[in-house]
N, C-alpha and C positions, 0 to 999 in steps of 0.2 A: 833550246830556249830555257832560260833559267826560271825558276819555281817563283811562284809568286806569293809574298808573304800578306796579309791582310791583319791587319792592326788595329784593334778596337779601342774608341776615344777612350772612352774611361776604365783605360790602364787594364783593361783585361789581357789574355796570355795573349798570346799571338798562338794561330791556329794554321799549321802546314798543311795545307791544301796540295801538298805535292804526292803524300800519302793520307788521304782522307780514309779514317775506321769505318769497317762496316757498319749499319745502324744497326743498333740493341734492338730486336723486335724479339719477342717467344717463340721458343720451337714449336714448332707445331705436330701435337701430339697425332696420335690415329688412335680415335674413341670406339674406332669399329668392333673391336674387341671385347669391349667391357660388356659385364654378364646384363641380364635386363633388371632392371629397377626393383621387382618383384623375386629377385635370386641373388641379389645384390646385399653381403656382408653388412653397406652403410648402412640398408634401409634401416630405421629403429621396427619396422615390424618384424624384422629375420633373427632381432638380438636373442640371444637365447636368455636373457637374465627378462628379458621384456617378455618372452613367450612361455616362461616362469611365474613370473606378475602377473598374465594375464590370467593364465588359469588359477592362481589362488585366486586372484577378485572374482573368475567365476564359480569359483569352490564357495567364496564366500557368501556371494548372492543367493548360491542355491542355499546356503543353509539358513541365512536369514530368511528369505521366503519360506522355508518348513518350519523356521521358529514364529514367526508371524502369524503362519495357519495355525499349530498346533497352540500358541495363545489366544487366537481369536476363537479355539475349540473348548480349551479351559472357560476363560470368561465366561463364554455362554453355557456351558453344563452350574457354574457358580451363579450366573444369575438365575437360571432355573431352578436351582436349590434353594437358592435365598428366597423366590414366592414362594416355591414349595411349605417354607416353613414359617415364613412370615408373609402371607396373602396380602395382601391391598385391599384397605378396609371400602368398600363399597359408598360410591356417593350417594346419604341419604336426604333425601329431598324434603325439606321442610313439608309437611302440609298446609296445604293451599285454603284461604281462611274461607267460609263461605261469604257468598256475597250479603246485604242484608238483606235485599229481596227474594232472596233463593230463600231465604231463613224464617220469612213472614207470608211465607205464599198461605193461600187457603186450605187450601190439597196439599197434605204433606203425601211428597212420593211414596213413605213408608208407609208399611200396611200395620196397623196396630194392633196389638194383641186382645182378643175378647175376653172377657173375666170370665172365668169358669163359675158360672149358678150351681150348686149344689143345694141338692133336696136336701135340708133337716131330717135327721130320723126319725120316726113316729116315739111315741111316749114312752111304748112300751120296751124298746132298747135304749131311751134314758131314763127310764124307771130302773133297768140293770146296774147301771154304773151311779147311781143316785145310795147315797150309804140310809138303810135304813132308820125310819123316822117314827115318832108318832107325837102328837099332841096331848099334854095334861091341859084343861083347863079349870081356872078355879071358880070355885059356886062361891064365895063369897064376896059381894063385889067392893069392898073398901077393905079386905084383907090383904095383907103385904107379906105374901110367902118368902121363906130365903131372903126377908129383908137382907139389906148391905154382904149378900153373900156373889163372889164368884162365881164363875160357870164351872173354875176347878174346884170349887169345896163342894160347891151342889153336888156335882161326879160323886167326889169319895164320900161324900152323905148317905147319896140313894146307894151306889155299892156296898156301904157299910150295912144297911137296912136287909138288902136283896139277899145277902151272906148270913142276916142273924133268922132271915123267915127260910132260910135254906130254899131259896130261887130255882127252880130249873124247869128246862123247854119236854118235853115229851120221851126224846131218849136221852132223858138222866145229863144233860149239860148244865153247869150253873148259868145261870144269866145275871150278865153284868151290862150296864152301860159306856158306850163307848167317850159321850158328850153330852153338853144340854147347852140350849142356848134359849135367853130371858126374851120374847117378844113383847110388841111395842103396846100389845093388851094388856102384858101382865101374866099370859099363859105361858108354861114352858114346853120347848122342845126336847125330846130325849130322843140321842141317837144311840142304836145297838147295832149290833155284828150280823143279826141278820133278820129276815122279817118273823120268825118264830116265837121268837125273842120277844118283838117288839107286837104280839100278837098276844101273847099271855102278858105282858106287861100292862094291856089294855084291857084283857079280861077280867086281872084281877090288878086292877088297880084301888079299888078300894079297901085291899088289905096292905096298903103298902105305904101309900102316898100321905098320909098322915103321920105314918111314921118317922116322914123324913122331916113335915114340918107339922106342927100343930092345926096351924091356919090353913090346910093345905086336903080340905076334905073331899072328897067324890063318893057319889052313891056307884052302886054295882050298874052294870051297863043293863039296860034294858031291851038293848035288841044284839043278834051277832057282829062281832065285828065283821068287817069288811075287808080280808088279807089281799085281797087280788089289785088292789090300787096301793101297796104297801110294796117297794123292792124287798127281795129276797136279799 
């Protein structure tokens, strides 16, 4: 029987169907052999450049984390230092104003302090500290002793006087006056250094006291003085 030719309209080859080619299909491999997935050359986790890689990223991890601790160890020893030496000034809280009725109550909560009363000394320890004293008075009543005079020239008057009648108290001291001062009578005050002084000054003031002024006369005392009311 002769071969039968088949002829395609649009001018394609003509195909001899007398010896038709085997079909192109793939050989078919036998995969039984190949190693397992996990020992397998492709895998990218068996590469050795990749099992290289990994352990430096985990070299690297681990050193980051010991860099991280050991600056989160710095910091904090610095910020310990830094209050150490710079404290944090303390919130200080205004005072609180009082109310105005806490401030006008009756009863103040305070307890108030009592004024200490002290007893006055008796006379005779401010007779101690009182500078001796004694009184001239004048018998003439419209005479004007030491007219327009000082209390400082009267002083150096009577001391000038006391120095030329050669003045002195019992064991041999001159006596001088300290001061005088003109009261609002007209009599004057003589102050001395001490009541001895001012005890012969009394006794014998009538040898003395006219000499300071003319107008300025006293008789002799006609009774003892009286020292014991006189500071020493």
């Amino acid at each position: 029987m002769p071969p039968k030719r088949i002829v395609s309209h649009d001018n394609m080859e003509d195909i001899d169907s007398s010896n038709p080619s085997p079909p192109h299909t793939p050989n078919q491999h036998n995969f039984s052999q190949n190693p397992a997935l996990h020992q397998s050359q492709h895998n990218p986790v068996n590469d050795p450049h990749v099992k290289v890689a990994a352990s430096l990223l985990g070299v690297e991890n681990l050193v980051s984390t010991q860099t991280l601790a050991n600056l989160e160890k710095i910091t904090s020893c610095l910020d310990s230092i830094e209050k150490s030496i710079h404290p944090s000034p303390l919130n200080k809280r205004s005072p609180v104003a009082a109310a105005w009725t806490s401030a006008v109550k009756d009863k103040p909560t305070h307890v108030l302090a009592q004024p200490i009363i002290r007893v006055p000394p008796p006379k005779k320890i401010i007779n101690e500290f009182k500078p001796p004293s004694f009184v001239i008075r004048k018998t003439v009543p419209d005479s004007l002793p030491f007219f327009q005079k000082s209390p400082c020239e009267i002083t150096k008057i009577t001391n000038s006087v006391l120095l030329d009648i050669e003045a002195k108290t019992d064991d041999d001291v001159p006596i001088i006056i300290k001061g005088v001062a003109t009261l609002p009578s007209g009599d004057f005050k003589f102050f001395t250094q001490s009541r001895f002084e001012a005890k012969w000054l009394l006794e014998h003031k009538h040898n003395w006291t006219h000499l300071c002024d003319p107008s300025l006369i006293t008789p002799p005392s006609s009774f003892p003085v009286i020292v014991h009311s006189m500071p020493i």
